[in-house]
N, C-alpha and C positions, 0 to 999 in steps of 0.2 A: 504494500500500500504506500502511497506519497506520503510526504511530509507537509503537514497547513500551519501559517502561523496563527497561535493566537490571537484575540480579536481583545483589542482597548486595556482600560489599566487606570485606578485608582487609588488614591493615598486611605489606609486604613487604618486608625489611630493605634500606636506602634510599633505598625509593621513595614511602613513607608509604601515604597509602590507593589500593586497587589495586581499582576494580569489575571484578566476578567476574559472567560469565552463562556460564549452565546449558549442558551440552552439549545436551541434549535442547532448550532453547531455541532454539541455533542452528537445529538441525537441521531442527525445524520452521518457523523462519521460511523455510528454503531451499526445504523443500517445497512451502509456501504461493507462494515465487514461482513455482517450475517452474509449478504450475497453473494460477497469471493470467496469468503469461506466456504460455502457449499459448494463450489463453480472451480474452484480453482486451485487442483493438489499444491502444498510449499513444495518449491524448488528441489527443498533436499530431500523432502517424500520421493521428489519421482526420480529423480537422482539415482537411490537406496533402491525402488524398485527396479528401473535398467538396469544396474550395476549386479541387481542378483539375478536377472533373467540371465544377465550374460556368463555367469556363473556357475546357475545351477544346470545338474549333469544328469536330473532328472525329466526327460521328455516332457511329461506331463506338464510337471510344476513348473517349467521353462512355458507351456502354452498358457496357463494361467496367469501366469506372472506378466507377460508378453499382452494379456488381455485388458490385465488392470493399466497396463502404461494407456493404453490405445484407452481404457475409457476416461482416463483423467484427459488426456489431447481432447478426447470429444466434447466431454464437459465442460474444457474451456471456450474452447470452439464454438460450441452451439449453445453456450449457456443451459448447459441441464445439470440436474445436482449429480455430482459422484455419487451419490446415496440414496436410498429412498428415505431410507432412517436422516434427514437434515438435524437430526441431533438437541439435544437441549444445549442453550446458549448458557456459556460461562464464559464472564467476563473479569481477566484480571485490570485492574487498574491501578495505576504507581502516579501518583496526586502532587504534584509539587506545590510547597509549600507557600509560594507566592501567587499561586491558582486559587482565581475564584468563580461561582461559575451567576453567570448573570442570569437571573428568574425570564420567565416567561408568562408567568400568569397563575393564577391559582392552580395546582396541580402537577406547573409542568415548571417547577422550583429548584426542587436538587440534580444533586449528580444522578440518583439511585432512577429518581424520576425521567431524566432524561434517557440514561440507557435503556430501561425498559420501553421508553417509547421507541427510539430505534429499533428494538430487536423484533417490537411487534409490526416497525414501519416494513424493516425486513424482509421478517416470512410472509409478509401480505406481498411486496412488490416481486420476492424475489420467486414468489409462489413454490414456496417452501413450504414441507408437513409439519404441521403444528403438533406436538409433541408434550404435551405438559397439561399433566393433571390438577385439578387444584386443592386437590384431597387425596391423600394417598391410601386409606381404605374404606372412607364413609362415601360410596359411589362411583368415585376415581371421574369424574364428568371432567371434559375436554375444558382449558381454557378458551380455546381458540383459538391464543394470540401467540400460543408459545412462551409466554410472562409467568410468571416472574422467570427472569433470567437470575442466574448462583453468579454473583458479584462477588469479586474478593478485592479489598480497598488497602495498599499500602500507600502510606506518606514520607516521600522523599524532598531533598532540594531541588529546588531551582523553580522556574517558571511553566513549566512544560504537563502535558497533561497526556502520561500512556496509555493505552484502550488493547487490549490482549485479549480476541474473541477466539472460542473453542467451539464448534459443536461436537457435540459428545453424544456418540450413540450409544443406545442402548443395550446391545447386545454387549460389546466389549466391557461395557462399564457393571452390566451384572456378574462376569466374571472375574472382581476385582477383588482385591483379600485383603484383612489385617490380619495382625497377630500381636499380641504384647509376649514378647519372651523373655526368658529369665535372664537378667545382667549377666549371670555366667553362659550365655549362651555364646560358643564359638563361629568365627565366620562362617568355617563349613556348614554346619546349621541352618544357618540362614540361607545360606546360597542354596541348599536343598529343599530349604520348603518355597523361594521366590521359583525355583522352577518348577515344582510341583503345584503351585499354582496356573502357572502359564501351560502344564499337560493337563492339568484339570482342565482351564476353557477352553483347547482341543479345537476343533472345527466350529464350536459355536459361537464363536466370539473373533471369525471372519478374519485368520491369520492368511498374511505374515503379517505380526503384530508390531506393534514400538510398547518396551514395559517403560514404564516409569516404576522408580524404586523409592519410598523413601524410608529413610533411618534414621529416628530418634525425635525429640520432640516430647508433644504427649499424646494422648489420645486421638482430637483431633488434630493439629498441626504433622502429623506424621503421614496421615491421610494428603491434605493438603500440600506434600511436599511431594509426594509421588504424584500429582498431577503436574505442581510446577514440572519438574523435571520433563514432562512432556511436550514444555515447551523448550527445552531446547534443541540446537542445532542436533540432525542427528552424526555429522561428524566430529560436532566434539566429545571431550573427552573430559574426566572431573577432574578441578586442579588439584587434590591431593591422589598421589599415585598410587596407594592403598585401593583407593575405591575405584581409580580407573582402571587399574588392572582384575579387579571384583565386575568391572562394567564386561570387559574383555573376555574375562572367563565364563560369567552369565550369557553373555551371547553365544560360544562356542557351543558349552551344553545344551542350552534352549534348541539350538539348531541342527543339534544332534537326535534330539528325539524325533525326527523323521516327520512330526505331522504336515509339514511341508504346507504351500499355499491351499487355502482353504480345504485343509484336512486332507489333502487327499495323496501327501508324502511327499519326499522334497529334501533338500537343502535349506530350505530358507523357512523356516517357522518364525522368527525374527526380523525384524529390519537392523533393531539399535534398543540395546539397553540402560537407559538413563540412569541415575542416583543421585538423590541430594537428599542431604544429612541435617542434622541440627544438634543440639544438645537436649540432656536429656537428663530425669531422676536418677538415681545411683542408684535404684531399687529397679528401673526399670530400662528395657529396652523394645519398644516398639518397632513393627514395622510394616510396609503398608504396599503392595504392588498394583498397579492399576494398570489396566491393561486396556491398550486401545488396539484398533482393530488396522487394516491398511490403509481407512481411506482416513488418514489424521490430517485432520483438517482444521487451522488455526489462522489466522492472519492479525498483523497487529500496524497501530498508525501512533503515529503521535503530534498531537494537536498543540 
């Protein structure tokens, strides 16, 4: 996505000058992602998938693999979603501290306000499956709009305001796992049950997948952390070399189990196995794998 400046700026009593953008700014840059998000695999998605078509020694999973490139090119091409499943919108946002955001009217106020309006402007223009229930077991009745979008809000320096869209399918994301393990629990350990989760979602959760890992934290921040990690780059690599090399060896074995591009065996059951960490109880050590499926689909702008 481009890069927009900011719009105007006000003195706030002891903050000095405070850039102010437009609710209606927000709301459309939110819209604009929902719609390349769904349209338009990241670079190093499809990257990750040519590079293992070309790779794998498997006929089959070489023709499957060969198909997902050709349907992401179509999708861009002709604007139709890589999914049917267009996913629930999660929105990360990293807020700088000299950002304010200018009302619009009753209702359409905050930040929270504005994204959700984009995400419903979205799936309506971008004629996207509306995906979100407003009750999770008293009826489960459709919102319609795809709203509430899962917002997640950090506050950094500077003047800038970043917008981090996800859609997140369902299938992948029901086969995602926590576990709180015991402090004395060994790497090994852990590396056997983050893979035995990703042989558990198997063919259902529409591999080759990207895991996101995360370690430590607490209950939910550990959660939380193995989705960040989904956003990164899938060629990088974690700055401590403990856990890149734990990234490198989780990918080898995941790719060893055979279930290959959508289950049906393979080299490539993986694309990229992420990890980010945090600190954590001395009693405790969490961990959390979320597993997304191949068509990961995120895009991000900064206003």
């Amino acid at each position: 996505m481009g890069r927009t400046q900011p719009i105007g700026s006000e003195l706030l009593p002891g903050r000095g000058a405070v850039r102010t953008i437009e609710f209606e700014h927000i709301a459309e840059a939110v819209r604009s992602l929902c719609v390349a998000a769904c349209h338009e695999l990241p670079a190093d998605v499809l990257a990750a998938l040519e590079h293992a078509a070309q790779n794998e020694s498997n006929p089959r999973a070489r023709r499957v693999l060969d198909q997902l490139v050709e349907n992401a090119r179509i999708a861009s091409r002709d604007m139709i979603p890589l999914c049917q499943d267009t996913g629930l919108a999660i929105v990360f946002v990293e807020q700088g501290g000299e950002v304010a955001v200018a009302p619009a009217g009753p209702g359409r106020q905050t930040l929270l306000e504005a994204i959700n309006e984009g995400v419903r402007a979205g799936y309506e223009s971008g004629y996207l499956r509306k995906s979100v229930v407003g009750d999770p077991l008293n009826g489960r009745k459709n919102t319609g709009t795809n709203t509430p979008a899962i917002v997640h809000l950090s506050f950094v320096p500077g003047d800038k305001l970043t917008l981090t869209l996800m859609a997140k399918g369902g299938g992948c994301e029901n086969k995602s796992q926590f576990r709180m393990f015991r402090p004395t629990a060994d790497p090994r350990q852990i590396a056997d049950w983050i893979v035995d989760v990703v042989r558990q979602a198997g063919a259902d959760a529409c591999p080759p997948f990207v895991v996101g890992v995360g370690i430590g934290g607490n209950f939910e921040t550990c959660c939380l952390l193995s989705k960040k990690a989904l956003l990164r780059n899938l060629g990088s690599r974690h700055a401590d070399a403990f856990y890149a090399k734990m990234e490198q060896e989780l990918l080898a074995t995941i790719n060893a189990l055979g279930i290959g591009p959508q289950g049906l065996g393979g080299d490539t059951t993986a694309l990229g196995v992420l990890i980010e960490t945090g600190p954590c109880h001395i009693a405790s050590l969490p961990v959390a794998v979320n597993i997304e499926c191949h068509s990961h689909r995120h895009k991000t702008i900064v206003l």
